[in-house]
mmCIF file of the N, C-alpha and C atoms, coordinates in Angstrom:
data_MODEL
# 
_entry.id   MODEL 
# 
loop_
_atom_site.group_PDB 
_atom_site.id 
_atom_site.type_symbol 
_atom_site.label_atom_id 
_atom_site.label_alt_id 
_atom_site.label_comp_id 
_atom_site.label_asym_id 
_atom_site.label_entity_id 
_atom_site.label_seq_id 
_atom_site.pdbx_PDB_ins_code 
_atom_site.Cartn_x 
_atom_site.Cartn_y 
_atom_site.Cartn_z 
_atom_site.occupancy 
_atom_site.B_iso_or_equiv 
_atom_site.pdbx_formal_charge 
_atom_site.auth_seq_id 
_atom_site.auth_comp_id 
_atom_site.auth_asym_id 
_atom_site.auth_atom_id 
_atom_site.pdbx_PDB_model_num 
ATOM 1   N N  . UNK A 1 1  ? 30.431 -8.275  -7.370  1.00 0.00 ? 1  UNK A N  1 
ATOM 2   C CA . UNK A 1 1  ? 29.593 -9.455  -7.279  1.00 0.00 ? 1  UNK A CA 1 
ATOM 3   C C  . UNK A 1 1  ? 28.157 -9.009  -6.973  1.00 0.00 ? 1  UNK A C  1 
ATOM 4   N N  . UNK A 1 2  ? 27.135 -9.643  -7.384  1.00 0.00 ? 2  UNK A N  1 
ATOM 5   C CA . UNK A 1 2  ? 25.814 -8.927  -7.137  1.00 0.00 ? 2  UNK A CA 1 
ATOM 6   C C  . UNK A 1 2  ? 25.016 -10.701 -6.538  1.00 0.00 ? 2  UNK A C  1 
ATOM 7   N N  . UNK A 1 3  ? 24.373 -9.907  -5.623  1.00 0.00 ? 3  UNK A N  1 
ATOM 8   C CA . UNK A 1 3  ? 23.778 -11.260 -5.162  1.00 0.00 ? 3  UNK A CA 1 
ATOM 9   C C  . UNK A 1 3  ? 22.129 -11.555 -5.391  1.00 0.00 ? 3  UNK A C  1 
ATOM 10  N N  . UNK A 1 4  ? 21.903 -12.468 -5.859  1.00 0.00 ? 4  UNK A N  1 
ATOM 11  C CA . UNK A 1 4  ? 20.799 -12.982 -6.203  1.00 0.00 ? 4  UNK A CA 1 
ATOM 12  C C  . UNK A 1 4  ? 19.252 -12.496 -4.881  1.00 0.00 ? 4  UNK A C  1 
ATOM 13  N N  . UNK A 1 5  ? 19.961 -12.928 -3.659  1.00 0.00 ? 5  UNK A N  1 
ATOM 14  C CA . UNK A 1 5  ? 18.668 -12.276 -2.835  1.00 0.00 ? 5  UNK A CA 1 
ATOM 15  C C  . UNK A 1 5  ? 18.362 -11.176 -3.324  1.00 0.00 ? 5  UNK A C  1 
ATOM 16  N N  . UNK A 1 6  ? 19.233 -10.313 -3.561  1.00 0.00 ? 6  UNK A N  1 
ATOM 17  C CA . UNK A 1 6  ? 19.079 -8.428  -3.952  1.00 0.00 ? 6  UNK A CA 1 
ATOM 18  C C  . UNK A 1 6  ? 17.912 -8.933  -4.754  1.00 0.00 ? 6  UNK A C  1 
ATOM 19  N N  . UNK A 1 7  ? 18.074 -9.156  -6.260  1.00 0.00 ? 7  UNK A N  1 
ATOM 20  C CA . UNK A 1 7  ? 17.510 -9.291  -7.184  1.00 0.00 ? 7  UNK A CA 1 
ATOM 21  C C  . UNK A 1 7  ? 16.132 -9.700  -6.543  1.00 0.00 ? 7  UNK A C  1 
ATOM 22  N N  . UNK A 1 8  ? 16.043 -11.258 -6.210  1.00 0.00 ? 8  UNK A N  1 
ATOM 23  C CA . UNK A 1 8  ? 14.715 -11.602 -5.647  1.00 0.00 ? 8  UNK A CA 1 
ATOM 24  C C  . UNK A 1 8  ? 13.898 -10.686 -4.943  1.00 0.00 ? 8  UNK A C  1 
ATOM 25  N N  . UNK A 1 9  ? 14.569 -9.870  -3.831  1.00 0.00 ? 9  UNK A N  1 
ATOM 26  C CA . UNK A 1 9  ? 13.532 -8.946  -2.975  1.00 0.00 ? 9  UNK A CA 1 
ATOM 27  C C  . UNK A 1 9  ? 13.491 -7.781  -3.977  1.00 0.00 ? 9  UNK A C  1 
ATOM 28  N N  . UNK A 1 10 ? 14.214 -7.524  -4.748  1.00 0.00 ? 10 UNK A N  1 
ATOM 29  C CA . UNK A 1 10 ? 13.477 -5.923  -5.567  1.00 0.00 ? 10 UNK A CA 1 
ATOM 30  C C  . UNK A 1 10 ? 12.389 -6.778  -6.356  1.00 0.00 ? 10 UNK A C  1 
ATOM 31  N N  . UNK A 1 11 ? 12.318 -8.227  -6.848  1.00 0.00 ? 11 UNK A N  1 
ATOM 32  C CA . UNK A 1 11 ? 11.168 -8.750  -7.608  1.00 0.00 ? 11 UNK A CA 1 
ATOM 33  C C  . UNK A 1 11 ? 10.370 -8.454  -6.566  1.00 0.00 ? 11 UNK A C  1 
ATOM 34  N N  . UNK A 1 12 ? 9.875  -9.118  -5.526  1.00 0.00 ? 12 UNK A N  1 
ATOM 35  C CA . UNK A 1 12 ? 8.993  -9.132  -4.352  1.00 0.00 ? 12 UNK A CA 1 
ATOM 36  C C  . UNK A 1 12 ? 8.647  -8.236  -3.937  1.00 0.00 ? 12 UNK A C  1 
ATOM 37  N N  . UNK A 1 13 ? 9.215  -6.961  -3.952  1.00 0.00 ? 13 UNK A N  1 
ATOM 38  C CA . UNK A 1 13 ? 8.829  -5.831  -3.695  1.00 0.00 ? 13 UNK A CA 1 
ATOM 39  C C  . UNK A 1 13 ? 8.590  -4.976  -4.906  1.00 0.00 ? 13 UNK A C  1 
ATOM 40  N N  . UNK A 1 14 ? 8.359  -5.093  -5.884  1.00 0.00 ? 14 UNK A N  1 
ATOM 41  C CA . UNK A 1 14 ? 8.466  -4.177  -7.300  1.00 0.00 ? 14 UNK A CA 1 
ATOM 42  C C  . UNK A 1 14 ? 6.750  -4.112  -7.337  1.00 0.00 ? 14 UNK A C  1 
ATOM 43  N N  . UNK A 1 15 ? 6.187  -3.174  -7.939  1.00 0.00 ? 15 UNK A N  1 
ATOM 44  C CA . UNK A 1 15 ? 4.812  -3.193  -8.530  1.00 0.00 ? 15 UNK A CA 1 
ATOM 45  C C  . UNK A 1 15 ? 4.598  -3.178  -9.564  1.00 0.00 ? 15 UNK A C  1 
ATOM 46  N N  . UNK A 1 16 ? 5.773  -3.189  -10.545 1.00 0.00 ? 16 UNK A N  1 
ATOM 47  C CA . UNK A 1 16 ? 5.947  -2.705  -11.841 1.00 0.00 ? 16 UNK A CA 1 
ATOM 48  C C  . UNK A 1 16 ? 6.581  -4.182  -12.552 1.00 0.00 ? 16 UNK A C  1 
ATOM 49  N N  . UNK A 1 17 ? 5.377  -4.727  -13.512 1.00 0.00 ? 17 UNK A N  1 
ATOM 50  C CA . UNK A 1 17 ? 5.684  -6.030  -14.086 1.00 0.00 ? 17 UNK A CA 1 
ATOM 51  C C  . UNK A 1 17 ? 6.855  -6.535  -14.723 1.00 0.00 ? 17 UNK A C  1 
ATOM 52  N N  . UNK A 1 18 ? 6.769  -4.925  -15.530 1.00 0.00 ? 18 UNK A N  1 
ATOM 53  C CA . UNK A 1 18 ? 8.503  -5.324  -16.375 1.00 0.00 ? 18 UNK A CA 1 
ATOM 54  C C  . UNK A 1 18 ? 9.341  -5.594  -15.545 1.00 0.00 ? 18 UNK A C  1 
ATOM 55  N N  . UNK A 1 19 ? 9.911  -5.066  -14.468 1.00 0.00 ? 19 UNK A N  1 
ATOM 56  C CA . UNK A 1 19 ? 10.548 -5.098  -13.203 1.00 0.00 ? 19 UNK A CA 1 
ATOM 57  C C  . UNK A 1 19 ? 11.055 -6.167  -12.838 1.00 0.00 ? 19 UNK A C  1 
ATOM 58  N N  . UNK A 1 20 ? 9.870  -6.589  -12.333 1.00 0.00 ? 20 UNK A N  1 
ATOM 59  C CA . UNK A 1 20 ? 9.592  -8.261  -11.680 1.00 0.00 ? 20 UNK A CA 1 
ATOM 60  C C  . UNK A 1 20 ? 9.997  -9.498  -12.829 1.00 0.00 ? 20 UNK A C  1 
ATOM 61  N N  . UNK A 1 21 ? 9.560  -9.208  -13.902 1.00 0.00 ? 21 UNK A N  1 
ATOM 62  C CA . UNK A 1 21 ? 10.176 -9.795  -15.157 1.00 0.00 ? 21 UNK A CA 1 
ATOM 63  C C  . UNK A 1 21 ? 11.567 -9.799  -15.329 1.00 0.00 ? 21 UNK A C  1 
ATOM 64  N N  . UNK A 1 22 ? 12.261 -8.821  -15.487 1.00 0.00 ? 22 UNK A N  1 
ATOM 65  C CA . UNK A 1 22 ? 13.699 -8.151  -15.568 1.00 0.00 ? 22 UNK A CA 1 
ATOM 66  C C  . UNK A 1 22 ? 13.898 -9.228  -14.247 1.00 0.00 ? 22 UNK A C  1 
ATOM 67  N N  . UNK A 1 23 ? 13.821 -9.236  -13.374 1.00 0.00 ? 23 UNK A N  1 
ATOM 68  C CA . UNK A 1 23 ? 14.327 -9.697  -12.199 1.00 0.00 ? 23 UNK A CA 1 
ATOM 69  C C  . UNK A 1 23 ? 14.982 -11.327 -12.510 1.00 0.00 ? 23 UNK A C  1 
ATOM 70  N N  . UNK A 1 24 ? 13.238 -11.754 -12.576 1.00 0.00 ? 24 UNK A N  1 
ATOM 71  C CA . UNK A 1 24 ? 13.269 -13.033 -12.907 1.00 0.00 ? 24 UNK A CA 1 
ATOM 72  C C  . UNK A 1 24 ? 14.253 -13.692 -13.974 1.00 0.00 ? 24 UNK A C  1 
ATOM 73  N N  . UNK A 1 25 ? 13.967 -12.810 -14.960 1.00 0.00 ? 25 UNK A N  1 
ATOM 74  C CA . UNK A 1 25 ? 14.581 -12.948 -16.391 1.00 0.00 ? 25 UNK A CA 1 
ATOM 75  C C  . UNK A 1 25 ? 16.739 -13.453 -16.050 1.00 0.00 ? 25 UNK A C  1 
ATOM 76  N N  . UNK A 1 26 ? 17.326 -12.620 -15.412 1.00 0.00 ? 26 UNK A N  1 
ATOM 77  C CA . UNK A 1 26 ? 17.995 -12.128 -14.844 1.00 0.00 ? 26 UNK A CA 1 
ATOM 78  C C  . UNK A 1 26 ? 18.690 -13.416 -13.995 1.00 0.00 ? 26 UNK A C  1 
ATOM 79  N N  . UNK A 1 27 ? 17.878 -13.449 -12.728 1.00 0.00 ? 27 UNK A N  1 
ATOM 80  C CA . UNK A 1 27 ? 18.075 -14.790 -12.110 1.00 0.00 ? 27 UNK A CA 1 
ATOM 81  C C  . UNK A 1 27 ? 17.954 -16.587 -12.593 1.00 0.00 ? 27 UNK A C  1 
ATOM 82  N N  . UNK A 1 28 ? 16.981 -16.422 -13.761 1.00 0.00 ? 28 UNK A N  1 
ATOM 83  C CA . UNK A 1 28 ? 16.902 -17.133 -14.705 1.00 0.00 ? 28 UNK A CA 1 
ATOM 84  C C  . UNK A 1 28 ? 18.581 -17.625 -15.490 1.00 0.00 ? 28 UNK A C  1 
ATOM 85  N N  . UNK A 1 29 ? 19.197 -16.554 -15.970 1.00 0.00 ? 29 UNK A N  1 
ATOM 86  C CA . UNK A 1 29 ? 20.302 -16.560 -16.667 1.00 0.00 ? 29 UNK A CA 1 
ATOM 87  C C  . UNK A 1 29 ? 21.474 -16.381 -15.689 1.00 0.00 ? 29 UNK A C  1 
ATOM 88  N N  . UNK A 1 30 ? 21.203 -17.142 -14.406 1.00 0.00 ? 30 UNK A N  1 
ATOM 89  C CA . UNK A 1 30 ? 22.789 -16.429 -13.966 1.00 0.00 ? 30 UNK A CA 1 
ATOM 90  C C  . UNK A 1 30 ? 22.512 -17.691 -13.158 1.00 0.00 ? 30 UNK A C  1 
ATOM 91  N N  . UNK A 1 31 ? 22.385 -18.828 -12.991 1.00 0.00 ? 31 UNK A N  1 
ATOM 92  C CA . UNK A 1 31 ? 22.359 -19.853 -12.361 1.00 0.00 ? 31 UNK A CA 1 
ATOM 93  C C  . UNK A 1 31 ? 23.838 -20.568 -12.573 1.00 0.00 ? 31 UNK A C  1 
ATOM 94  N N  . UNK A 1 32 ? 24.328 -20.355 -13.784 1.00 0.00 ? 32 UNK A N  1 
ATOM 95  C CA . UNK A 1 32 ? 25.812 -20.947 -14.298 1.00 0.00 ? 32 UNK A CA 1 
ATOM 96  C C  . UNK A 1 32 ? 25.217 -22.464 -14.149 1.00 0.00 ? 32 UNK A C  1 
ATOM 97  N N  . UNK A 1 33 ? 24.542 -22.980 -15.005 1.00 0.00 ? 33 UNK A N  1 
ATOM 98  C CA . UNK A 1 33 ? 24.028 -24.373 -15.255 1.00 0.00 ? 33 UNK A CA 1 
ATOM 99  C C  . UNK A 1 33 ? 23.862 -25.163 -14.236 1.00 0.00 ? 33 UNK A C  1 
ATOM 100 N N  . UNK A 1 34 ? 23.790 -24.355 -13.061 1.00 0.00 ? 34 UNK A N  1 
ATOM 101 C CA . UNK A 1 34 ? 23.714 -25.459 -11.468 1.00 0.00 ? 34 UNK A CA 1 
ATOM 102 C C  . UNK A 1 34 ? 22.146 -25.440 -11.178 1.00 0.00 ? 34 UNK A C  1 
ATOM 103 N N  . UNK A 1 35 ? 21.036 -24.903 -11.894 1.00 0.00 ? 35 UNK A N  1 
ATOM 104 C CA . UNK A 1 35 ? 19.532 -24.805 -11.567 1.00 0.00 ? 35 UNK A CA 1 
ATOM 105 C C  . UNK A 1 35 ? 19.814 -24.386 -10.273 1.00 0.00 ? 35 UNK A C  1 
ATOM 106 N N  . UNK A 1 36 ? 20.640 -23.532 -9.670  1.00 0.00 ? 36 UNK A N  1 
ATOM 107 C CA . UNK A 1 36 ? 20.336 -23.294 -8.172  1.00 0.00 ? 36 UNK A CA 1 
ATOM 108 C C  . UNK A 1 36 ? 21.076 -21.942 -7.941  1.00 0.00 ? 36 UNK A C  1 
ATOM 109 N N  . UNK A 1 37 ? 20.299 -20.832 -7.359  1.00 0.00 ? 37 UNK A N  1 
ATOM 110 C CA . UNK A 1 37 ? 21.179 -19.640 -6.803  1.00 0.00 ? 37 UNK A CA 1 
ATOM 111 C C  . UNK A 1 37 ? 22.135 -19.576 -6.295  1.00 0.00 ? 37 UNK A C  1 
ATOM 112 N N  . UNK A 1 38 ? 22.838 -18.880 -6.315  1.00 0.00 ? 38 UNK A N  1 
ATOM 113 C CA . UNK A 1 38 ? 24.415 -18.631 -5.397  1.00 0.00 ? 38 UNK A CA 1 
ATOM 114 C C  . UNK A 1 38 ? 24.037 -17.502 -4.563  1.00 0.00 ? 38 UNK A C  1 
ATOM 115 N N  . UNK A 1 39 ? 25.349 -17.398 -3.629  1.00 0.00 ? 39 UNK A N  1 
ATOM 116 C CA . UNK A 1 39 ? 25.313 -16.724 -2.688  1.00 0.00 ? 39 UNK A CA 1 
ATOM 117 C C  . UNK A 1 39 ? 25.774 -15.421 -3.449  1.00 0.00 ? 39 UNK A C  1 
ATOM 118 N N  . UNK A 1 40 ? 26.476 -15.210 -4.408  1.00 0.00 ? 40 UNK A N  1 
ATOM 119 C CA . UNK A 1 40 ? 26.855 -14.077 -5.604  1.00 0.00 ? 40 UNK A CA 1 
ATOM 120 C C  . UNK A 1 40 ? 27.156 -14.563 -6.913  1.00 0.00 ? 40 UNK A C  1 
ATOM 121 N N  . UNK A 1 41 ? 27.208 -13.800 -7.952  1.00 0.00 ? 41 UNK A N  1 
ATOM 122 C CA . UNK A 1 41 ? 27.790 -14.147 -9.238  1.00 0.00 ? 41 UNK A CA 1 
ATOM 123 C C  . UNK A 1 41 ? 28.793 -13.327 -9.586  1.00 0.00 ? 41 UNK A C  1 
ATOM 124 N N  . UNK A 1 42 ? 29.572 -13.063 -10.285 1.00 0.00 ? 42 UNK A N  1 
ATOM 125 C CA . UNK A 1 42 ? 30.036 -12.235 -11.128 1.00 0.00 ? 42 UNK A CA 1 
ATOM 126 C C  . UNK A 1 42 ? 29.638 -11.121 -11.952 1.00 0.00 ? 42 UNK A C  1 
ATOM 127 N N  . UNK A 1 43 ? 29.887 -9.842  -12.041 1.00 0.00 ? 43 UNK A N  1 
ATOM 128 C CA . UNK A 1 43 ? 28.885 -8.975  -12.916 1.00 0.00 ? 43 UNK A CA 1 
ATOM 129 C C  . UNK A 1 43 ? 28.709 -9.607  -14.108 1.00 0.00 ? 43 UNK A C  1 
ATOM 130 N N  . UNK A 1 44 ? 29.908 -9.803  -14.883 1.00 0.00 ? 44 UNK A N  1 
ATOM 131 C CA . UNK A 1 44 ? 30.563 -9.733  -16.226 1.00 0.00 ? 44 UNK A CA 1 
ATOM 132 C C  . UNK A 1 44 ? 30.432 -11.494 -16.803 1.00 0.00 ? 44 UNK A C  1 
ATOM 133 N N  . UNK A 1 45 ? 30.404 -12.444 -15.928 1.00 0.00 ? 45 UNK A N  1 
ATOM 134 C CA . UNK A 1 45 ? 30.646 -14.325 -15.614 1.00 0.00 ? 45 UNK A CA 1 
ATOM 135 C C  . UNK A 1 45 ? 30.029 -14.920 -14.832 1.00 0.00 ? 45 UNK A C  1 
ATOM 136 N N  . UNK A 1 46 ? 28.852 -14.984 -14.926 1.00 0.00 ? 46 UNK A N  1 
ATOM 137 C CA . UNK A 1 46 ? 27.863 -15.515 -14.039 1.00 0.00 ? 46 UNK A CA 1 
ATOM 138 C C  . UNK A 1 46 ? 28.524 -16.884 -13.728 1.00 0.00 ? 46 UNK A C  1 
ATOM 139 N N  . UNK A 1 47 ? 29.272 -17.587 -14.014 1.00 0.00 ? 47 UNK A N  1 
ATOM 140 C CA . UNK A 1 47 ? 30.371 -18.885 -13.958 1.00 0.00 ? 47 UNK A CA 1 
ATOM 141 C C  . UNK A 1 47 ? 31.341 -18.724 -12.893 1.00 0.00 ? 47 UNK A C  1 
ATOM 142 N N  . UNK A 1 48 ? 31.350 -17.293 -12.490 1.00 0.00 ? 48 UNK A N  1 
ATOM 143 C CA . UNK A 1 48 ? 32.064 -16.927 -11.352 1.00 0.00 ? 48 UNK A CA 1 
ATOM 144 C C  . UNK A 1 48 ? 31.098 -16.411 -10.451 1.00 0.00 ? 48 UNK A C  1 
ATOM 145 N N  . UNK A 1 49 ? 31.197 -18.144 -9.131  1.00 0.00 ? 49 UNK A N  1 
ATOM 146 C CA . UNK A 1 49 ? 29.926 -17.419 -7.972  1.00 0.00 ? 49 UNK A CA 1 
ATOM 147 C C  . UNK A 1 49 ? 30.567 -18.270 -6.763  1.00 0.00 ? 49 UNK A C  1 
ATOM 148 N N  . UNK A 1 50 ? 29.631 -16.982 -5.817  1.00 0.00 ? 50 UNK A N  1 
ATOM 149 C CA . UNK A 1 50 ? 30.018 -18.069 -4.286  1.00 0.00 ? 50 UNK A CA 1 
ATOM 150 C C  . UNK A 1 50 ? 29.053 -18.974 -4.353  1.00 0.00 ? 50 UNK A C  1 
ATOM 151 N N  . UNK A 1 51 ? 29.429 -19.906 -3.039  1.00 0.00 ? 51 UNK A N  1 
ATOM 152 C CA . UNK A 1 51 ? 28.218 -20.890 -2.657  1.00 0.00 ? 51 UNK A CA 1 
ATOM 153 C C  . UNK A 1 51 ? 27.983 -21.626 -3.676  1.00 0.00 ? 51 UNK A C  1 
ATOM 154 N N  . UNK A 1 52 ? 27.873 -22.571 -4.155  1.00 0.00 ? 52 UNK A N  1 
ATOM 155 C CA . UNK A 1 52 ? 27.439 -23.377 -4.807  1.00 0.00 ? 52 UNK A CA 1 
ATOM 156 C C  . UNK A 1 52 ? 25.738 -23.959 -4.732  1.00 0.00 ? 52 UNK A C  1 
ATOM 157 N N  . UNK A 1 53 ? 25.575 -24.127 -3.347  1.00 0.00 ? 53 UNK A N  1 
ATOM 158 C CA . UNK A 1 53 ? 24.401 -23.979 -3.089  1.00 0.00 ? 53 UNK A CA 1 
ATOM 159 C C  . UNK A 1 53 ? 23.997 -22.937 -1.324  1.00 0.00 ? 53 UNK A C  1 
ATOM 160 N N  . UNK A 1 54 ? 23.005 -22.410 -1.860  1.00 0.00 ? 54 UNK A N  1 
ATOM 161 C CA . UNK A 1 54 ? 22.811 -21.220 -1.269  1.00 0.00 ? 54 UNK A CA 1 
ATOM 162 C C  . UNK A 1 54 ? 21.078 -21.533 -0.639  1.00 0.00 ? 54 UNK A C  1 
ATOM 163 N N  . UNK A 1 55 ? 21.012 -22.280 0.180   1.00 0.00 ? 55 UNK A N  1 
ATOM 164 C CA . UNK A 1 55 ? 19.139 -22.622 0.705   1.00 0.00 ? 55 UNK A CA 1 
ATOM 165 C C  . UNK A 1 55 ? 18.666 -21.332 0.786   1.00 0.00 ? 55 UNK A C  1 
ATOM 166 N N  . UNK A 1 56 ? 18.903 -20.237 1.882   1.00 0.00 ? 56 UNK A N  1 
ATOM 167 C CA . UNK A 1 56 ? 18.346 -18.904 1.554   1.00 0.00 ? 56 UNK A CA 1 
ATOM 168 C C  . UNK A 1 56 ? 17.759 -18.515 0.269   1.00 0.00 ? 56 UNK A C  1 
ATOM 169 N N  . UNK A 1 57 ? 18.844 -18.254 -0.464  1.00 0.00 ? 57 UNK A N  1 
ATOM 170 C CA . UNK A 1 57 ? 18.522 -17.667 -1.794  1.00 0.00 ? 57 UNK A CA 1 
ATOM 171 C C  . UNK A 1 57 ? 17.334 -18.902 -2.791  1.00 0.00 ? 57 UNK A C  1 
ATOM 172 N N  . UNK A 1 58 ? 17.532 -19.875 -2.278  1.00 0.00 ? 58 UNK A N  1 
ATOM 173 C CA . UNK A 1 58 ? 16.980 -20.543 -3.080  1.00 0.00 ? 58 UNK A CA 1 
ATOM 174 C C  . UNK A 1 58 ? 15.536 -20.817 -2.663  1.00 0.00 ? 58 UNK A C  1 
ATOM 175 N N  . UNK A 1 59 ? 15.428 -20.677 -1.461  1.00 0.00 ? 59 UNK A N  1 
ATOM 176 C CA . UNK A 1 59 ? 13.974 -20.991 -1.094  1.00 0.00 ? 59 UNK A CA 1 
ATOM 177 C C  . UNK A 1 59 ? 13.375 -18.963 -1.267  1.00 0.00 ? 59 UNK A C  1 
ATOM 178 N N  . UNK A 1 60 ? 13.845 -18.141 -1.388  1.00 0.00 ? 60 UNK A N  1 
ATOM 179 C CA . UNK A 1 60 ? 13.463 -16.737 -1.374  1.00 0.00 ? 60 UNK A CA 1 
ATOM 180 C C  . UNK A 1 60 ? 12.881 -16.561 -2.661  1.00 0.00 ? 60 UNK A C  1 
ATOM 181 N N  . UNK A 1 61 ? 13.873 -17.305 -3.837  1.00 0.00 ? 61 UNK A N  1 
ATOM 182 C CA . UNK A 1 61 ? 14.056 -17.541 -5.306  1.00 0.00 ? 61 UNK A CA 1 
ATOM 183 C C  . UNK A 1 61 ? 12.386 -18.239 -5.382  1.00 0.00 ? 61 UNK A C  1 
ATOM 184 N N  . UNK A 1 62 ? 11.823 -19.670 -4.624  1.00 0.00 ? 62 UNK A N  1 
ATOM 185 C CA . UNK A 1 62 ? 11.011 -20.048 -4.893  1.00 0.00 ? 62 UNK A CA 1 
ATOM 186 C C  . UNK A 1 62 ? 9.492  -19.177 -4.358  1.00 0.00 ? 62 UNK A C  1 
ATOM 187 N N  . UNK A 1 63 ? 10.065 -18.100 -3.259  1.00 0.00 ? 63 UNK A N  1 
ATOM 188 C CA . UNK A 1 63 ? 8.810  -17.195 -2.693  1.00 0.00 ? 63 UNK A CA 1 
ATOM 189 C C  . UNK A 1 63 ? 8.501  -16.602 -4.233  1.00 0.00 ? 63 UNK A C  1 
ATOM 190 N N  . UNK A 1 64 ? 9.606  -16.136 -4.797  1.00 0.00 ? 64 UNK A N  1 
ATOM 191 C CA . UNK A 1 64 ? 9.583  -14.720 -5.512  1.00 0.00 ? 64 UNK A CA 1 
ATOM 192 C C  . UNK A 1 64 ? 8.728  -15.535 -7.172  1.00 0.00 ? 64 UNK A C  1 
ATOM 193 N N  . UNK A 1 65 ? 8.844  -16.929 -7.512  1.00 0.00 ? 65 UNK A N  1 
ATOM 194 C CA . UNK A 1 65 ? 8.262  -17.655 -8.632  1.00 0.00 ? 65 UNK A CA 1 
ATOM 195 C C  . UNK A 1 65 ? 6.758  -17.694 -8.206  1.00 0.00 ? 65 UNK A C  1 
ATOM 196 N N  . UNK A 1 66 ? 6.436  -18.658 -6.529  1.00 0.00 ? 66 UNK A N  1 
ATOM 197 C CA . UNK A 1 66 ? 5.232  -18.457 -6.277  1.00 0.00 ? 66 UNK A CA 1 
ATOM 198 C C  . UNK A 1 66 ? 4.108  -17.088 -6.183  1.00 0.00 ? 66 UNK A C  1 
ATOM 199 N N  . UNK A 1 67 ? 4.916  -16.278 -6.045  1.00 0.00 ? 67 UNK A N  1 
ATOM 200 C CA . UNK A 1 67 ? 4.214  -14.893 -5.611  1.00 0.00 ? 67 UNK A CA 1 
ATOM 201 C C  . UNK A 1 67 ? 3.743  -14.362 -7.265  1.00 0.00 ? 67 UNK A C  1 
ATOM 202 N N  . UNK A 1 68 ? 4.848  -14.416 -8.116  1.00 0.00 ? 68 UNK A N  1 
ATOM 203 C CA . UNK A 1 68 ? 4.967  -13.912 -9.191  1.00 0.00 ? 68 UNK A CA 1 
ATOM 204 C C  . UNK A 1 68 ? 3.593  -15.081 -10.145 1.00 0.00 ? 68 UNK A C  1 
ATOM 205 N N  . UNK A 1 69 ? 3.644  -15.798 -9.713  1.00 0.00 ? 69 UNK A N  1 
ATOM 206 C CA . UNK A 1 69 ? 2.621  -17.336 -10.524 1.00 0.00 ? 69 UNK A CA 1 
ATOM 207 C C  . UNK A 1 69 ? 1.046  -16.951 -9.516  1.00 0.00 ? 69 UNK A C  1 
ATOM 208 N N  . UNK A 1 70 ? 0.806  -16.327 -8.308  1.00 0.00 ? 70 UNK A N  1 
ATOM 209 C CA . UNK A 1 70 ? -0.375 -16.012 -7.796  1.00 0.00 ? 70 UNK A CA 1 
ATOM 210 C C  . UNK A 1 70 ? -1.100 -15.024 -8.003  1.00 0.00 ? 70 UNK A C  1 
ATOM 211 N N  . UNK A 1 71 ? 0.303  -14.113 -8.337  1.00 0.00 ? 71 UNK A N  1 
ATOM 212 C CA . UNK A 1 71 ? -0.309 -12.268 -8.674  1.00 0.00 ? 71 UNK A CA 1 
ATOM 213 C C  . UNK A 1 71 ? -0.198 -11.846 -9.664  1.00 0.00 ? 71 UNK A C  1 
ATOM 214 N N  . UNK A 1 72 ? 0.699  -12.560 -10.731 1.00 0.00 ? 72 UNK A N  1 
ATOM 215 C CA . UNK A 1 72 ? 0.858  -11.800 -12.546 1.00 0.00 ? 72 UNK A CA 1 
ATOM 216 C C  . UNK A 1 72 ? 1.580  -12.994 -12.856 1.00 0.00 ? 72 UNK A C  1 
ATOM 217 N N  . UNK A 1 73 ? 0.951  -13.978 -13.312 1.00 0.00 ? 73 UNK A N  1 
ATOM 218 C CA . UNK A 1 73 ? 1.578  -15.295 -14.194 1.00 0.00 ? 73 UNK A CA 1 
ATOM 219 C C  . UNK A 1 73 ? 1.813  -15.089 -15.283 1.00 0.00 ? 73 UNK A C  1 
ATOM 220 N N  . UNK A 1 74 ? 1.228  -13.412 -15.944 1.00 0.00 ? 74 UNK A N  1 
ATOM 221 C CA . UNK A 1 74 ? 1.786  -13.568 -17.237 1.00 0.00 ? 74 UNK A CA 1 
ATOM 222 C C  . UNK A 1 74 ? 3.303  -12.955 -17.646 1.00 0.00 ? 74 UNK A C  1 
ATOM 223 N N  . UNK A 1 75 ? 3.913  -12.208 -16.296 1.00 0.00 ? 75 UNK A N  1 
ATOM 224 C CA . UNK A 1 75 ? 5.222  -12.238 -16.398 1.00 0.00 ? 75 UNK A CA 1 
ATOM 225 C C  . UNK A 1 75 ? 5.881  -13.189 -16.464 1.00 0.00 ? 75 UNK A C  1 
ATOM 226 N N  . UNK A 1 76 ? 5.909  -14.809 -16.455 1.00 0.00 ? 76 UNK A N  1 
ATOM 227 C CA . UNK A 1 76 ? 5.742  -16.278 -16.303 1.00 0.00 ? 76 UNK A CA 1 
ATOM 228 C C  . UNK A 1 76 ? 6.035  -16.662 -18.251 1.00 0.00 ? 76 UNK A C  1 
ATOM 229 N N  . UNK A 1 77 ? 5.914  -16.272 -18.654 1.00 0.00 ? 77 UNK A N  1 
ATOM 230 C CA . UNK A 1 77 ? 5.469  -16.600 -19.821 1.00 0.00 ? 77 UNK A CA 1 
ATOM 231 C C  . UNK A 1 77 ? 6.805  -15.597 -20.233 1.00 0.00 ? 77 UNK A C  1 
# 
């Protein structure tokens, strides 16, 4: 199971755009149609996750959009 905070803090901490992109990109596609992070997903079935809703991850999720929209919006795109 890989958990979405992981992902968010290597975005937040990355200096390297593709990176931060990859990240996003990533967390983008693993929501399993709930618009909201989990506490884990599945490697292989992002349809297989804990938490259903996860506030941590989700407000970390919104640091890692704002930060990413203040300092390189064109990874955004």
């Amino acid at each position: 199971m890989i958990w979405p905070l992981g992902l968010i803090v290597q975005g937040l901490t990355s200096t390297d755009d593709q990176e931060v992109r990859q990240c996003l990109l990533t967390l983008q596609k693993t929501h399993a149609g709930t618009g909201f992070m989990h506490e884990a997903f599945h490697k292989d079935d992002p349809d297989k996750f804990t938490r259903k809703w996860f506030a941590w991850a989700n407000t970390i999720f919104g640091e890692l959009v704002l930060k990413s929209y203040k300092e390189r919006p064109h990874v955004l795109s």
